[in-house]
N, C-alpha and C positions, 0 to 999 in steps of 0.2 A: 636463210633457214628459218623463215616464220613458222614456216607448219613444225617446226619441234618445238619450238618452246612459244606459248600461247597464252603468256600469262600477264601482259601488259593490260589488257581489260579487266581482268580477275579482280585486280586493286581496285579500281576504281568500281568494281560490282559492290566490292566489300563497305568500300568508304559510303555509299549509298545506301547501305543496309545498316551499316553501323552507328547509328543514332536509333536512341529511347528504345533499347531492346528490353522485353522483358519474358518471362518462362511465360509465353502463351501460345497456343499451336503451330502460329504464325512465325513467328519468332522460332520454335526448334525446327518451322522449315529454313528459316536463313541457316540454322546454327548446319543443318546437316548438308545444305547446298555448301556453304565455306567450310567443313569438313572434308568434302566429296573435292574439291577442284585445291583445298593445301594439300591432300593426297597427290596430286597430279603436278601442282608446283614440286613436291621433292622428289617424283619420281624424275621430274627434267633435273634437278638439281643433282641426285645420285648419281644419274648416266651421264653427267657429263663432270661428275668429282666438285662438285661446289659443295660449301658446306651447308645442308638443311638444318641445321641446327636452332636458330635463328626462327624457323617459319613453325618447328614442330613443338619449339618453345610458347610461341604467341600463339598455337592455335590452344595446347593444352591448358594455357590461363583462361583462354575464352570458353573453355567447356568445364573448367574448374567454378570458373564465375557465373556459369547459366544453372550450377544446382542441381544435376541429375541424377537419379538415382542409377545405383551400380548395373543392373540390366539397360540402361540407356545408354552409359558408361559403354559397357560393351558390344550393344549397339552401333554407334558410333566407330568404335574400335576397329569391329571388322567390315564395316563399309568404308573406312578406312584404305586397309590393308587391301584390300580387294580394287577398290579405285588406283589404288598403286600400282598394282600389281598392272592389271589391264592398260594404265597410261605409259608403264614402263615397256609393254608387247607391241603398242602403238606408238610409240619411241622408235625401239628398235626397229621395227619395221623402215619406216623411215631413215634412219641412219644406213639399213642397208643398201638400200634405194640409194642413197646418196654417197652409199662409197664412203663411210667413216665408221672406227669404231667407240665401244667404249671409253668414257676416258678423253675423246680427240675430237671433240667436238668444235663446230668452226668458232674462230675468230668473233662474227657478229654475236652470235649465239650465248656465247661467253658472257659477252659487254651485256647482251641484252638483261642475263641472269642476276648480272652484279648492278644491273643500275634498277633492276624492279624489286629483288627480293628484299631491301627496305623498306620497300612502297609496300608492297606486302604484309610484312610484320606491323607497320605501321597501323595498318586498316583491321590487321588482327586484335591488335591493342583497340584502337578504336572502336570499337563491337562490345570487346569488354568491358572496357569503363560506359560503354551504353548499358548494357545490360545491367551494372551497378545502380546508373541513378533511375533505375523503376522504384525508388523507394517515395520518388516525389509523386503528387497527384497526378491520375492519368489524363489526359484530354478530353474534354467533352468528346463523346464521339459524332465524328463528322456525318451530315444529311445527306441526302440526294441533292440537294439543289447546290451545295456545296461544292460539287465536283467543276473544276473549273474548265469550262468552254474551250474549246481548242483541238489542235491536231498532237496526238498521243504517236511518235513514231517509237516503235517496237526493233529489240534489237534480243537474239539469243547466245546466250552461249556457250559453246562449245569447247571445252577442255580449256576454258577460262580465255576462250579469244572469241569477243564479241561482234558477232555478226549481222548488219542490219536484215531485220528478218524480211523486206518489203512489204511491211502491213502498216497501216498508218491506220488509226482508230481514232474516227472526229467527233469527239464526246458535242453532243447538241444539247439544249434546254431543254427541260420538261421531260428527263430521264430518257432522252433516246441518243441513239448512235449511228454512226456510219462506219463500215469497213470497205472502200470502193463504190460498189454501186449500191451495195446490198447495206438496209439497215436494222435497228430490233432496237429492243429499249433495255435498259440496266432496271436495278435495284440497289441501293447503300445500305446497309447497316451495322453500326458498330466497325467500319473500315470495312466490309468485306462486300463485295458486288460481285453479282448474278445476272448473266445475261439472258434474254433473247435473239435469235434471230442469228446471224453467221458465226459469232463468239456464244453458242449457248452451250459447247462444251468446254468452257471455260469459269474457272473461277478467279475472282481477282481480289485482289487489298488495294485500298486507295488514300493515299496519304501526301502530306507536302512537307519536302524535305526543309532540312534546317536551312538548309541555300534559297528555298522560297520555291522550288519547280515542283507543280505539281506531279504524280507518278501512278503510275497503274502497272501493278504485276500481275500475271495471268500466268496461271497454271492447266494445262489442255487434260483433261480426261483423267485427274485425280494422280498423276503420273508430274514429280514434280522435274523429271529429267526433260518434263518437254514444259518450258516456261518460257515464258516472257516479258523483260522489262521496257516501260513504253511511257520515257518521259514525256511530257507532253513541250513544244518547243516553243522558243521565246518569242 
C-alpha cells in the first residue's frame, strides 16, 4: 500500500530544507511546500485513526517561529485545509480500489505511519530551530564560479513521495549546463540562478547543505507545485 501513504521522502525533503532558514521569499516557499505535504501527512494519518497530533503540533511551532503576519496566518491556513481535504479524496479513492475502509487500513501501511511520523515532527522541529538561528550573520553570498561541477540528479515530489524525475542537470565551468543533449548557461546571484537554454523556465536557489552536498532547486513556470530538488551526487 505505498500509493496511500507517501510520506517516507517527505522527511527527508524537510531535513534538507531545514537548516539556516530565515523570513525571506525563499524560505516562506519551503515554509508553504512543508505546509502543503504536513496537510497531506494528517490526512493519511486521519484515514487511517493514527494520532496527527504530533505533526500539527510541530508544524504550528514552525509557522509560530517564521513570524507571519495574521493574513499569511491565514493564508497558510486555508491551503492547509484544502491540501487535506484533496489528499483525503485521493486516499479514499484509493482505499476503494483496494477493498478497505476507513479506519482498517492495512497492516504495512500502519507500521509505515508509526515508524515516519517522528521522522516527521522531527524535521518540523528541525526547520524551526533553523529559522531561529537567522539572528547570526548571513553568508557571503555564493558566485557563479562557486556552483560546484558535477552531475545534479533531480527528484520531484508528489504528495511527499519522491520520485526520480529522469533529468540529470551537469553544471559545467564558465556558467554553462547540460540537460542530455541539449545545453544553455546559468546565472548566480545572492543564491538564486536563472537559466538559458532547456531549463529557462526555471528558477532555482543553489546552496550546500550542512552535510557538504551541494543542491539546486528549481521551480518550473513560477508555479511552485511543479519543482525540483536535484542534489548534485558524490
Amino acid at each position: 500500500m505505498n500509493a496511500l501513504v507517501r510520506i517516507i521522502p517527505f522527511a527527508c525533503s524537510l531535513a534538507a530544507a531545514g537548516t539556516s532558514l530565515g523570513a525571506t521569499p525563499d524560505s516562506r516557499d519551503i515554509l508553504e511546500s512543508a505546509n502543503t505535504q504536513a496537510a497531506q501527512v494528517q490526512a493519511a494519518l486521519d484515514f487511517c485513526k493514527r494520532d496527527a497530533t504530533p505533526v500539527v503540533r510541530a508544524l504550528d511551532g514552525l509557522i509560530g517561529a517564521a513570524g507571519l503576519s495574521l493574513p499569511q496566518r491565514d493564508h497558510l491556513r486555508r491551503a492547509y485545509e484544502q491540501a487535506k481535504r484533496d489528499e483525503t479524496a485521493r486516499i479514499a479513492g484509493i482505499a476503494s480500489q483496494k477493498g478497505f475502509a476507513q479506519g482498517a487500513c492495512p497492516a504495512a501501511t500502519l507500521d509505515t505511519l508509526d515508524k515516519q511520523t517522528p521522522v516527521i515532527v522531527k524535521s518540523l522541529d528541525d526547520m524551526r530551530r533553523g529559522w531561529r538561528q537567522t539572528a547570526a550573520p548571513a553568508p557571503a553570498p555564493v558566485q557563479a564560479a562557486d556552483i560546484a561541477p558535477g552531475k545534479y540528479t533531480c527528484y520531484t515530489f508528489d504528495a511527499g513521495q519522491l520520485n526520480y524525475a529522469y533529468t540529470d542537470v551537469v553544471v559545467q565551468k564558465s556558467g554553462q549546463y547540460a540537460v542530455g543533449a541539449k545545453g544553455g548557461s546559468y546565472q548566480l546571484k545572492d543564491g538564486r540562478v536563472s537559466f538559458t537554454g532547456p531549463l529557462s523556465n526555471a528558477t532555482g536557489r543553489y546552496a550546500v547543505k550542512q552535510t557538504g552536498v551541494p543542491q539546486l532547486d528549481l521551480v518550473f513556470n513560477g508555479d511552485n507545485r511543479a519543482s525540483m530538488t536535484c542534489p548534485r551526487g558524490r
